[in-house]
VEXDREN-2710 file (C-alpha; in Angstrom, 1 decimal):
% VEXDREN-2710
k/r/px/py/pz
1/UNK/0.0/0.0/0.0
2/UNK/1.3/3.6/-0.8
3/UNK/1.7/6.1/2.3
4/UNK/0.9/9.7/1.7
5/UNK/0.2/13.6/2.8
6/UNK/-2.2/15.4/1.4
7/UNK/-2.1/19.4/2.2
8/UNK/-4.4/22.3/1.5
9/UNK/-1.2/24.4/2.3
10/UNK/-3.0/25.7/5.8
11/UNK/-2.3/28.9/7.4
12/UNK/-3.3/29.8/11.1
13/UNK/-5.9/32.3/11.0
14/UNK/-6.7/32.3/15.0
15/UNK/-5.4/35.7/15.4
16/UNK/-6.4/37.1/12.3
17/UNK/-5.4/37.3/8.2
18/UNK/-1.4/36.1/8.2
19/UNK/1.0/38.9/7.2
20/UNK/2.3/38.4/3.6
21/UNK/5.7/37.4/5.2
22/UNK/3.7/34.6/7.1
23/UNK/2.8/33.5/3.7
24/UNK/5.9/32.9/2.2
25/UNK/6.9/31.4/5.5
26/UNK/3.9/29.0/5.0
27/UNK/4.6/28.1/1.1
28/UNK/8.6/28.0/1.7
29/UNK/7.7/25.6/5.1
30/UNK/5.5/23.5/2.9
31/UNK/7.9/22.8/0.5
32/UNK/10.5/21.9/2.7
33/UNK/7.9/18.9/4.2
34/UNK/7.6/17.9/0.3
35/UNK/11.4/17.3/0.2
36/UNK/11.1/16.1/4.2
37/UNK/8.4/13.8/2.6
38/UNK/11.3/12.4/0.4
39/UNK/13.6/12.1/2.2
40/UNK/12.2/9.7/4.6
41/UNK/10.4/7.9/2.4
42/UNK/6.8/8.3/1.8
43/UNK/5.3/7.7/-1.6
44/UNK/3.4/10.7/-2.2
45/UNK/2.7/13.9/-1.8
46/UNK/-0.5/15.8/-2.6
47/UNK/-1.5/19.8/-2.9
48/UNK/-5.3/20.4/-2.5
49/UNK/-6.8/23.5/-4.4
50/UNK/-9.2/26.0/-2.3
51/UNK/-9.9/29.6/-3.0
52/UNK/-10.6/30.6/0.7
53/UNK/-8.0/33.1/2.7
54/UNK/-6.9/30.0/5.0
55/UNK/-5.1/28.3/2.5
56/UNK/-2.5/29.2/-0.2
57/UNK/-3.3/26.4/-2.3
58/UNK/-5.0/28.0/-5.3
59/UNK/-2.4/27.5/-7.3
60/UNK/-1.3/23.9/-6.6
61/UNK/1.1/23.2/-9.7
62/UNK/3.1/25.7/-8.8
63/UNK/3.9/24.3/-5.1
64/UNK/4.4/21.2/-6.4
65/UNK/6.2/22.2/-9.5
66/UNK/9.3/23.6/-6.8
67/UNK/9.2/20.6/-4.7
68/UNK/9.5/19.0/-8.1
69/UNK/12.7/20.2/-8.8
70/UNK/14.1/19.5/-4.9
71/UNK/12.8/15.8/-5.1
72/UNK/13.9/12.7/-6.7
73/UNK/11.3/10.0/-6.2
74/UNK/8.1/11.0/-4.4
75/UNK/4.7/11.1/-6.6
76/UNK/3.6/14.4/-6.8
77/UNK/-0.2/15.6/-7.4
78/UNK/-3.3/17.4/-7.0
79/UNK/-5.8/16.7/-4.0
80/UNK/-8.3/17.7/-5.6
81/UNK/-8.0/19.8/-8.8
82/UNK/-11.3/21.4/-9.1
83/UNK/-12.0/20.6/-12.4
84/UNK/-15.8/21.7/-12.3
85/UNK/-14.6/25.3/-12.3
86/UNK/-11.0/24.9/-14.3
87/UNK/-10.4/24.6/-17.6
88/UNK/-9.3/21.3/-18.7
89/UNK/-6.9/22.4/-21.4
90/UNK/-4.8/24.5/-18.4
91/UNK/-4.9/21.5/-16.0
92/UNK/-4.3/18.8/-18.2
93/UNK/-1.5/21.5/-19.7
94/UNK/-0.3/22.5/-16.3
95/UNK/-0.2/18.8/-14.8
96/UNK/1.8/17.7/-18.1
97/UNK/4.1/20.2/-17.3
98/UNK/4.8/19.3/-14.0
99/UNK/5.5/15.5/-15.3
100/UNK/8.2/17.0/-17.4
101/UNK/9.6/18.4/-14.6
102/UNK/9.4/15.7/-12.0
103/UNK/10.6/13.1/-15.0
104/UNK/7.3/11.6/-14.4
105/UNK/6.2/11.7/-11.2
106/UNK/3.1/13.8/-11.5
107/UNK/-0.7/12.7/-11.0
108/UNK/-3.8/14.2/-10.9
109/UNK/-6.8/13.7/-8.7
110/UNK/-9.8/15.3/-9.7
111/UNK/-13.6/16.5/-8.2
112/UNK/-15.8/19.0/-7.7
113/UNK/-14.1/20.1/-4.4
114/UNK/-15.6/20.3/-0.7
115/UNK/-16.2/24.4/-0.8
116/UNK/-17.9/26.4/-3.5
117/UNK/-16.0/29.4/-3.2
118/UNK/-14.4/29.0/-7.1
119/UNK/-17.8/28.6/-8.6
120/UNK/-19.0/32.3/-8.7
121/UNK/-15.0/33.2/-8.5
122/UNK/-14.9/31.7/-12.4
123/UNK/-18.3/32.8/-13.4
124/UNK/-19.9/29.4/-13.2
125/UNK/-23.5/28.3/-11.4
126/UNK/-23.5/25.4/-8.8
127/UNK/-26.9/24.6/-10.1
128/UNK/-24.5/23.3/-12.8
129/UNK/-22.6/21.6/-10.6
130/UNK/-22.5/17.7/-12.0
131/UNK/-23.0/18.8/-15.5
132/UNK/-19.7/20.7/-15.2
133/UNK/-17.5/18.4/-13.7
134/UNK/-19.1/15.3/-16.2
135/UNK/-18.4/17.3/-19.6
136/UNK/-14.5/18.5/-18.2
137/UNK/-13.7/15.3/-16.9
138/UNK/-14.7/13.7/-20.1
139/UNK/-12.6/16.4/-21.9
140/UNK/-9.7/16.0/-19.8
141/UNK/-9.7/12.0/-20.7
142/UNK/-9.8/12.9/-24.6
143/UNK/-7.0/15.2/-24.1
144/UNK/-5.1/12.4/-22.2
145/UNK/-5.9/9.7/-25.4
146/UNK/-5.1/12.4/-28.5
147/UNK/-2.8/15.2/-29.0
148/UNK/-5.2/16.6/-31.7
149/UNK/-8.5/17.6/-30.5
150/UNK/-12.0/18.1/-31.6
151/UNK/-14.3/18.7/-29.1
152/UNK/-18.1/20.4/-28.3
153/UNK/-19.6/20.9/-25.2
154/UNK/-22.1/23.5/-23.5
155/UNK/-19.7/25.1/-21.1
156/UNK/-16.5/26.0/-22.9
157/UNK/-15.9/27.1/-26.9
158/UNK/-15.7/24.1/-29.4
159/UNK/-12.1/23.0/-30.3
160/UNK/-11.0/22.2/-34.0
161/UNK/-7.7/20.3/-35.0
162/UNK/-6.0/22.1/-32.0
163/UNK/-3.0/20.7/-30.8
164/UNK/-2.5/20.0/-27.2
165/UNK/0.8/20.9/-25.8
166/UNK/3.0/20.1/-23.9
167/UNK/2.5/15.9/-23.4
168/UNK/3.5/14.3/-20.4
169/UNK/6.6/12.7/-19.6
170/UNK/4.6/9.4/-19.0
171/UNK/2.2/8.1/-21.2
172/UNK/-0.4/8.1/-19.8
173/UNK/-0.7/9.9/-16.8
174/UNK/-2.5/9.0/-13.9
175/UNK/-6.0/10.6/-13.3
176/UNK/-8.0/9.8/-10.2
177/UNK/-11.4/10.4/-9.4
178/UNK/-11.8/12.3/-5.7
179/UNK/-15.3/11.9/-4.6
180/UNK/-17.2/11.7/-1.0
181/UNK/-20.0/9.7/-0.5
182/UNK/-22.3/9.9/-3.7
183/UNK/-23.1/6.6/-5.4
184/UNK/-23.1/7.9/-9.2
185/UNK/-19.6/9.4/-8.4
186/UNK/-18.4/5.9/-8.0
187/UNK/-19.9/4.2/-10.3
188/UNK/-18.9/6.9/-12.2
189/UNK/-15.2/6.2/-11.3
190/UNK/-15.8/2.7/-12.4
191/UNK/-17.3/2.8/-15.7
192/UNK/-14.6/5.2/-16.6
193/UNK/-12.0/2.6/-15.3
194/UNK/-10.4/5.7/-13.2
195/UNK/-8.2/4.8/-9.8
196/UNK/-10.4/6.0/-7.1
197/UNK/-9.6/8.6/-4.1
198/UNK/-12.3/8.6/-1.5
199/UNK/-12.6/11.2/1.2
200/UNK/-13.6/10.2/4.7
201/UNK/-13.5/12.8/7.2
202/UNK/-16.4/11.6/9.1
203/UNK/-18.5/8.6/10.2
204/UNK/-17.2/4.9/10.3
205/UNK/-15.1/4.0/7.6
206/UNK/-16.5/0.6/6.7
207/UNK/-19.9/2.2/5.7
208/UNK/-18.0/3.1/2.7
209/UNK/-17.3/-0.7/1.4
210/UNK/-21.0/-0.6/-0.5
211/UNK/-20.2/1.9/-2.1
212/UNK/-16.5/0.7/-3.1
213/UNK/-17.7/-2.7/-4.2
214/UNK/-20.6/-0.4/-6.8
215/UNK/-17.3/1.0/-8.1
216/UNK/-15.6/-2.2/-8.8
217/UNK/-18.9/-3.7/-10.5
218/UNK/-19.1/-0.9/-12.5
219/UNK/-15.8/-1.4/-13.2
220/UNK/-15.6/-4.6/-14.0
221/UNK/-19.0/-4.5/-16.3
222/UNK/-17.4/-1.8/-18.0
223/UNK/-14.4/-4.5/-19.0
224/UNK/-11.4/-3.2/-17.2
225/UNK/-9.3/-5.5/-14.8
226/UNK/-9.4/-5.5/-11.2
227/UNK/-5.4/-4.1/-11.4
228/UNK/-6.7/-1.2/-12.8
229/UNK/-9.2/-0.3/-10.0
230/UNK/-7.3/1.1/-7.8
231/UNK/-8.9/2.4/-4.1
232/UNK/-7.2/5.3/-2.6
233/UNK/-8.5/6.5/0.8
234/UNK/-8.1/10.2/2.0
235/UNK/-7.9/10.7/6.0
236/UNK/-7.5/13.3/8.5
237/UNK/-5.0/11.9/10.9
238/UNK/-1.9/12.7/13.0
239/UNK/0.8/10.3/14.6
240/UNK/2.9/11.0/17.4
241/UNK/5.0/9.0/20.1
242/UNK/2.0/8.2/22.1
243/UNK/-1.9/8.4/21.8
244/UNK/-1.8/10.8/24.4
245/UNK/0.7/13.3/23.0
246/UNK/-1.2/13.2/19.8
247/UNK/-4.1/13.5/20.5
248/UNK/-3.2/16.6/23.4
249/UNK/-1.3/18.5/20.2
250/UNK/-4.2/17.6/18.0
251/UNK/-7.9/18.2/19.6
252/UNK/-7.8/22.0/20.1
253/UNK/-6.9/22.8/16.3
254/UNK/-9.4/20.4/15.2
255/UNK/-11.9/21.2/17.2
256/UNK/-11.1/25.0/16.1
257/UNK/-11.5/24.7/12.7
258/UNK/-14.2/22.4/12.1
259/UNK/-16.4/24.3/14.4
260/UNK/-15.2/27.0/12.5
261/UNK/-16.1/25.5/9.1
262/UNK/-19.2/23.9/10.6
263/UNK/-21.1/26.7/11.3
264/UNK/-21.0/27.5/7.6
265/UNK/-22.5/24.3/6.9
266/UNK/-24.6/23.7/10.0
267/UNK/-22.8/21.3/11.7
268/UNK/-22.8/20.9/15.3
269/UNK/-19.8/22.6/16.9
270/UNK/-16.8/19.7/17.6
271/UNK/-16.8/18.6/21.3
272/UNK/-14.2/15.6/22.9
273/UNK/-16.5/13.4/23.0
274/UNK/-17.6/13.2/19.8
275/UNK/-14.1/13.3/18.4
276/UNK/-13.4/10.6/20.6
277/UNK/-15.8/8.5/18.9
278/UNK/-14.3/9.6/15.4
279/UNK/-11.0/8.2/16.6
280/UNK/-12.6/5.2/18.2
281/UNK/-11.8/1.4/16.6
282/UNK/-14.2/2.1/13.3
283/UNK/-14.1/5.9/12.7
284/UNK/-12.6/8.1/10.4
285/UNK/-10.0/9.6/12.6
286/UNK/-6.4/8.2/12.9
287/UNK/-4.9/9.8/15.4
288/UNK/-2.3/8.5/18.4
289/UNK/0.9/6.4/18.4
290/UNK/2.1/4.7/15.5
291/UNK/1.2/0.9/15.8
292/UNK/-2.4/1.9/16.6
293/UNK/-2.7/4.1/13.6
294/UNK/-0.8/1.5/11.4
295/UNK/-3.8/-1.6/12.7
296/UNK/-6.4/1.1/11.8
297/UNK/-5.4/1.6/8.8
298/UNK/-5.0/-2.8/8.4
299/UNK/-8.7/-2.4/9.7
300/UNK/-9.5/-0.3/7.4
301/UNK/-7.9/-2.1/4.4
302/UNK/-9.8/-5.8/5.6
303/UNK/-13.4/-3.8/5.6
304/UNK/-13.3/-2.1/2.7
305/UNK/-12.1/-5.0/0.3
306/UNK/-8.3/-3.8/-0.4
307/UNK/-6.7/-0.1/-0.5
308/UNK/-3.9/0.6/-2.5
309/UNK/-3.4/3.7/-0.9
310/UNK/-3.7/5.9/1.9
311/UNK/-2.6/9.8/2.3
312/UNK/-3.2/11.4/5.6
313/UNK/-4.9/14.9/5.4
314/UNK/-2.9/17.0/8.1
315/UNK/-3.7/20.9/7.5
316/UNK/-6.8/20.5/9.6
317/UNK/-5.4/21.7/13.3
318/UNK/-2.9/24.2/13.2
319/UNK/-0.2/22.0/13.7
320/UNK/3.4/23.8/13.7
321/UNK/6.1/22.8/10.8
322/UNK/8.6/20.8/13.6
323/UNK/5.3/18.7/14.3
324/UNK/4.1/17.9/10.9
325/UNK/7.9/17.2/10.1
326/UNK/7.9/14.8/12.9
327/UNK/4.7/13.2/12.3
328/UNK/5.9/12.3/8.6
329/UNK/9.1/10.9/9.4
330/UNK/7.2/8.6/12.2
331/UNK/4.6/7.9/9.3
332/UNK/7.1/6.8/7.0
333/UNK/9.5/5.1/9.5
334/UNK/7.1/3.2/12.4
335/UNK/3.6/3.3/10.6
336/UNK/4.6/2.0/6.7
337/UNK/6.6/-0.7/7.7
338/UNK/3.5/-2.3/9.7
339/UNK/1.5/-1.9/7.3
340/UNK/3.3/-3.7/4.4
341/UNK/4.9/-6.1/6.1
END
């Protein structure tokens, strides 16, 4: 199984908007944990996209494009690219580039993103919401196939004979399908033979295997082998020496910013009990030493059928750079060994 990050390139807002020299602090300190990530061994490394003033990740090809250059092995890509309000031209263009650069160690996940902040920023409608993201992503996969393209769709202008430039350094690079919990996303994912990245941020992780076996039957009625059906999970976790340390550096953050980002979606606000039950045996949450995050994520792996993958989400409780170092290097030295032994 391959052991990840995923980052939405976080800044603290607690005390208020960050100076613009805490920004380049942030993006310098984030690339830094790319190369960190590297170094120690961890498989790959992925740059969210968000249009919000709490994270500097609008612009994820261009993170991952420096920690290209720094890096020698680790995967780099999106998580997600919001392809329902992008253009698929400039991602697939953008991602292509980044390939060259890495000598092919880009990938792409793609969705229609958790916030909705990018739909009136581009000039789109979220009643168009699916629509959007079905006629891109279908775009995207053409442009993937061909070099010369002739395409028509309702949302973007018709393209004739037009060359698309630059091609990756890989053949065919990797495109996964990021998607929450709505059945027609995976069997979406499936009938498109697409690797799949599943967020789960919430809830028990096992209620997801129905909808990971629909995506395999659609798959496999669709013709394409179980190899390429590839189950990628996406989890907000956080690993230090003991439970008790993690969990002590952890809570407050957490329970910060999703009560935070909760009262914009009328959630409850976060309280220890109920995070306690998210980090229980069967929920979402990994958090605490690493050989009880590494028999989670075995647990996890058993009830869903097989992952191939796992990236832990970290930018979620204002951890400081030193900890997020240390967290990686105990993820990729003490948690990945257990788990693929």
């Amino acid at each position: 199984m391959e052991i990840g990050v995923d980052s939405f390139a976080a800044v603290d807002i607690t005390e208020g908007v960050p100076s613009s020299q805490d920004r380049i602090r942030a993006v310098a300190d984030l690339i830094e944990r790319i190369v960190y990530a590297d170094e120690v061994g961890l498989d790959i490394f992925g740059i969210g996209e968000h249009y919000r003033e709490e994270f500097l990740d609008s612009a994820p090809h261009m993170i991952l494009a420096a920690a290209a250059a720094k890096t020698k092995r680790i995967k780099l890509g999106s998580a997600v690219a919001v392809l329902s309000a992008a253009d698929p031209v400039r991602v697939f263009q953008n991602y292509a580039t980044l390939d060259l650069i890495s000598s092919g160690r880009a990938e792409m996940v793609v969705g229609r993103g958790s916030f909705s902040e990018s739909f009136p920023l581009f000039g789109f409608q979220f009643e168009d919401y699916d629509q959007l993201f079905k006629e891109k992503l279908e775009l995207l996969l053409q442009i993937r196939k061909e070099e010369i393209i002739n395409w028509s769709g309702r949302f973007r202008a018709p393209l004739q004979n037009q060359k698309i430039t630059p091609r990756p350094f890989q053949n065919k690079i990797p495109i996964w399908l990021g998607v929450g919990g709505t059945p027609a996303s995976f069997a979406r994912a499936g009938s498109l033979g697409l690797p799949l990245m599943v967020a789960i941020i919430g809830g028990e992780t096992h209620r997801f295997r129905p909808l990971i076996d629909l995506y395999r039957k659609a798959g496999e009625k669709a013709g394409f082998p179980p190899e390429e059906l590839k189950v990628g999970i996406h989890s907000l976790g956080y690993v230090a020496e003991t439970k008790d340390q993690a969990i002590e550096e952890y809570y407050s953050g957490y329970a910060y910013n999703f009560t935070r980002i909760g009262k914009e979606r009328g959630w409850p606000p976060v309280t220890f009990e109920r995070f306690a039950a998210q980090n229980g045996k069967t929920g979402a949450l990994m958090v605490g030493d690493p050989e009880e995050v590494a028999k989670k994520i075995l647990r996890h792996n058993k009830s869903l059928g097989g992952i191939d993958r796992l990236t832990f989400q970290l930018d979620n409780a204002n951890l400081t750079h030193q900890q997020l170092k240390n967290t990686m290097r105990l993820i990729a030295e003490r948690v990945k060994p257990i788990v693929n032994f």
